[in-house]
C-alpha positions as CSV (number, residue, x, y, z in Angstrom):
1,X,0.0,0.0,0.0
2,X,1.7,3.5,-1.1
3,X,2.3,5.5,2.0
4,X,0.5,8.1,1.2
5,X,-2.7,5.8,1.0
6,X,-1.4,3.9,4.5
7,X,-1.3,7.7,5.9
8,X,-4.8,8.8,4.9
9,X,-6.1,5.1,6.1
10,X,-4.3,5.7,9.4
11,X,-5.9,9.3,9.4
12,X,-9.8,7.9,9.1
13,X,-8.8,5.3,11.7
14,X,-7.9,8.1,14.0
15,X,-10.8,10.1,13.5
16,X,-12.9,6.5,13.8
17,X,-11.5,5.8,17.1
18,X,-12.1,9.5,18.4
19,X,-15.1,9.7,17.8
20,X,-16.4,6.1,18.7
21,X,-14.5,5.8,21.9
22,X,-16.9,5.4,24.2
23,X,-18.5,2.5,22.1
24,X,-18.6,-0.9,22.6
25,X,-20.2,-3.9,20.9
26,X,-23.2,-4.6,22.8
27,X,-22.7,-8.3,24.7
28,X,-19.3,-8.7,23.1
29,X,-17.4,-8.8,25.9
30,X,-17.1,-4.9,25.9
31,X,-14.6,-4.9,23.1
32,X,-14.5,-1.5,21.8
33,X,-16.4,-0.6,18.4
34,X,-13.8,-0.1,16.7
35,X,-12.8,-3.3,16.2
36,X,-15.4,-4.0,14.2
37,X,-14.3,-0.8,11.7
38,X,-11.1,-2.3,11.2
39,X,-12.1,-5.5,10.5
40,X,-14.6,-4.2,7.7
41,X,-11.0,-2.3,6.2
42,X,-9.0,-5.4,6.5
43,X,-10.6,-7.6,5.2
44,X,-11.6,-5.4,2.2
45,X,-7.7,-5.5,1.6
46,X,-6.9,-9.3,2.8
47,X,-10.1,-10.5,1.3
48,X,-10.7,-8.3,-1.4
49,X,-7.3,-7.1,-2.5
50,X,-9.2,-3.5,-2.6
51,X,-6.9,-0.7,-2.6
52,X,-9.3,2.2,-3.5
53,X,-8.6,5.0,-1.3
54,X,-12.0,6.3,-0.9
55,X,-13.0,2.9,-0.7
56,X,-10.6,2.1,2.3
57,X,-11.7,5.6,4.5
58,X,-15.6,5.2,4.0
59,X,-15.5,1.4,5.1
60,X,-13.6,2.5,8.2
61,X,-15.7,5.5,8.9
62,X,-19.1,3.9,7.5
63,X,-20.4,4.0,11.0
64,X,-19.5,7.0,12.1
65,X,-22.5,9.2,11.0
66,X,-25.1,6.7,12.3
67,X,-23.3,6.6,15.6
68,X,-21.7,10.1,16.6
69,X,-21.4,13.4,16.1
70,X,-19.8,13.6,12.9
71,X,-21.3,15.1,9.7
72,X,-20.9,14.6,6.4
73,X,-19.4,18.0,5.9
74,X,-17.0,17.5,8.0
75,X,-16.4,14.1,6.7
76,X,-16.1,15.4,3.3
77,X,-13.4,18.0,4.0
78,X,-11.3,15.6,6.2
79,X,-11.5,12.9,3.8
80,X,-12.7,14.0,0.3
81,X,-16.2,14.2,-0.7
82,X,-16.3,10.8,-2.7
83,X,-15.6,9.2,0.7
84,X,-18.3,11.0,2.7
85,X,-20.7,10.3,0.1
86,X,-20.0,6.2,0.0
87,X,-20.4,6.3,4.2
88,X,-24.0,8.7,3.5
89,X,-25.1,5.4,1.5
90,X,-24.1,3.6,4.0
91,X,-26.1,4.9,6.9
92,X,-29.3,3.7,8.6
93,X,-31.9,6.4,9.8
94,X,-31.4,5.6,13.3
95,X,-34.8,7.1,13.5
96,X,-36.4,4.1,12.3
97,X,-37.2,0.7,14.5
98,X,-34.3,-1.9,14.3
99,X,-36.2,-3.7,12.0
100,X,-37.4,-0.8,9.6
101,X,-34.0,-0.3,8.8
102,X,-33.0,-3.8,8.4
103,X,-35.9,-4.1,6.2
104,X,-34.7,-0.6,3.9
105,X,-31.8,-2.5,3.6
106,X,-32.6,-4.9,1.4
107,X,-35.0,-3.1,-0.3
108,X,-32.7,0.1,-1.1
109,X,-29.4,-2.8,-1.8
110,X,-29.6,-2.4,-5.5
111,X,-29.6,1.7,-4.8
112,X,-25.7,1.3,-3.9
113,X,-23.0,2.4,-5.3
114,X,-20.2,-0.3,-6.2
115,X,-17.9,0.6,-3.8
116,X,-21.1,1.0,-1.1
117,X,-21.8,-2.7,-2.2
118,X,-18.4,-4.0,-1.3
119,X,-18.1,-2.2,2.0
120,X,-21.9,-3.2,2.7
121,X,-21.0,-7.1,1.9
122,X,-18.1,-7.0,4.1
123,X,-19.8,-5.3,7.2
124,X,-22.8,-8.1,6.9
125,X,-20.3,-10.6,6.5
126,X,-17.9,-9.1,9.7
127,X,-20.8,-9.0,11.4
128,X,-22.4,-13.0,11.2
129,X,-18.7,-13.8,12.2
130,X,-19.1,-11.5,15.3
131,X,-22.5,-12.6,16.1
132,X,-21.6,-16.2,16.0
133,X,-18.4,-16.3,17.7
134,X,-18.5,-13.7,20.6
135,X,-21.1,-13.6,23.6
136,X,-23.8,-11.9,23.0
137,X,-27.2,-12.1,24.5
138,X,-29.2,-12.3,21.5
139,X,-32.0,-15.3,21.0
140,X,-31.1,-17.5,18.7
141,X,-34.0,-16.7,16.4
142,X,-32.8,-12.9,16.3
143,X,-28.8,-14.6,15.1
144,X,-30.8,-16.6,12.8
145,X,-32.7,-13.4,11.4
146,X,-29.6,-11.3,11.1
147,X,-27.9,-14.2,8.7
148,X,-31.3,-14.4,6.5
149,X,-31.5,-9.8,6.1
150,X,-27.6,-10.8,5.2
151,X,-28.3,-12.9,2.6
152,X,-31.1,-10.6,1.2
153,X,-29.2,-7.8,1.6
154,X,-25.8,-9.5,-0.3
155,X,-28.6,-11.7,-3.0
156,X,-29.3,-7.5,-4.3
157,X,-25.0,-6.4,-4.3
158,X,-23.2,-9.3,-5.6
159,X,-20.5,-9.2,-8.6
160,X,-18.7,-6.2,-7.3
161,X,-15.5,-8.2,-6.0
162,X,-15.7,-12.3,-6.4
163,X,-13.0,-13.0,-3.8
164,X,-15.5,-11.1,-1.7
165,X,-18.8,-12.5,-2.5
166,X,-17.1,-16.1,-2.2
167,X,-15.8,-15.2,1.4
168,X,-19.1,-14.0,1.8
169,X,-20.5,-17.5,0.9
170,X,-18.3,-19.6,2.9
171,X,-19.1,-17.3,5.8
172,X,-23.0,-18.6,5.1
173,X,-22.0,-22.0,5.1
174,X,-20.0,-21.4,8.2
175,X,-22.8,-19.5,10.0
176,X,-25.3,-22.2,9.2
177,X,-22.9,-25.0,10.4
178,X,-22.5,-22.9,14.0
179,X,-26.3,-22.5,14.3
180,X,-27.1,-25.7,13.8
181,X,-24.9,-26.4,16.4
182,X,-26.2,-24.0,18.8
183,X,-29.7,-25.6,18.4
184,X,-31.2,-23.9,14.9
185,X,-33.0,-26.1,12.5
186,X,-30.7,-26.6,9.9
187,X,-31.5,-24.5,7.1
188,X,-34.0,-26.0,4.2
């Protein structure tokens, strides 16, 4: 990665950790939100091989006007307008029940920008891996929910990346495996 991208990654990471500090993943043992943010970036370049610098900053800041202060005008100047705009996709009217905006979701997928799809795969797939492997006080039914809005979600935003939707795959096959094993039907 050039070193000028690594610096402007390192930036929104900065930034992301500022301003989600007192976060944490809810029944996740506490571990700090960000976390999760850096996940979604590295595996975008593990997974994905994505080195698109707009790319890179909105998946680690996609959060960040859902969940804080920030605004996209202050997004924007920090960290170019193209980035601001992929993270503005990206968020949820927090407004809205919890499952309203799961729901907008799927229907709004195909709305998405390319790089908005990759970032959006990668979050739903991060988060199935979260939900599956750390504590967290969630019925099973609502685990088993989150995977099928995933799926939905990821059916509408495929072809962007194929390493991606095929890590996204195996983490559907893996998901289904661990919820059959915590007591799920296994899927039909």
């Amino acid at each position: 990665m050039p070193a000028d991208l690594l610096a402007k990654v390192m930036d929104a990471a900065v930034f992301a950790a500022q301003k989600h500090q007192f976060q944490r993943r809810a029944g996740y043992d506490k571990l700090p939100y960000m976390n999760h943010l850096l996940k979604v970036a590295e595996a975008l370049i593990r997974i994905g091989e994505e080195r698109d610098e707009a790319l890179l900053l909105a998946a680690i800041l996609h959060d960040v006007l859902e969940d804080t202060d920030a605004t996209h005008e202050i997004l924007a100047g920090r960290f170019g307008r193209e980035a601001a705009d992929i993270v503005l996709e990206l968020t949820d009217d927090m407004n809205l029940p919890y499952m309203e905006r799961k729901w907008l979701q799927v229907e709004k997928a195909h709305l998405l920008t390319e790089k908005a799809r990759k970032i959006r795969l990668v979050d739903k797939a991060t988060n199935i891996r979260d939900i599956l492997t750390y504590p967290l006080n969630w019925p099973l039914e609502k685990k088993e929910a989150y995977l099928e809005n995933a799926i939905q979600v990821v059916g509408r935003i495929r072809g962007g990346n194929p390493r991606l939707d095929d890590w996204f795959d195996q983490t559907v096959e893996w998901a289904r495996e661990r919820l059959t094993e915590l007591g799920a039907a296994p899927p039909k």
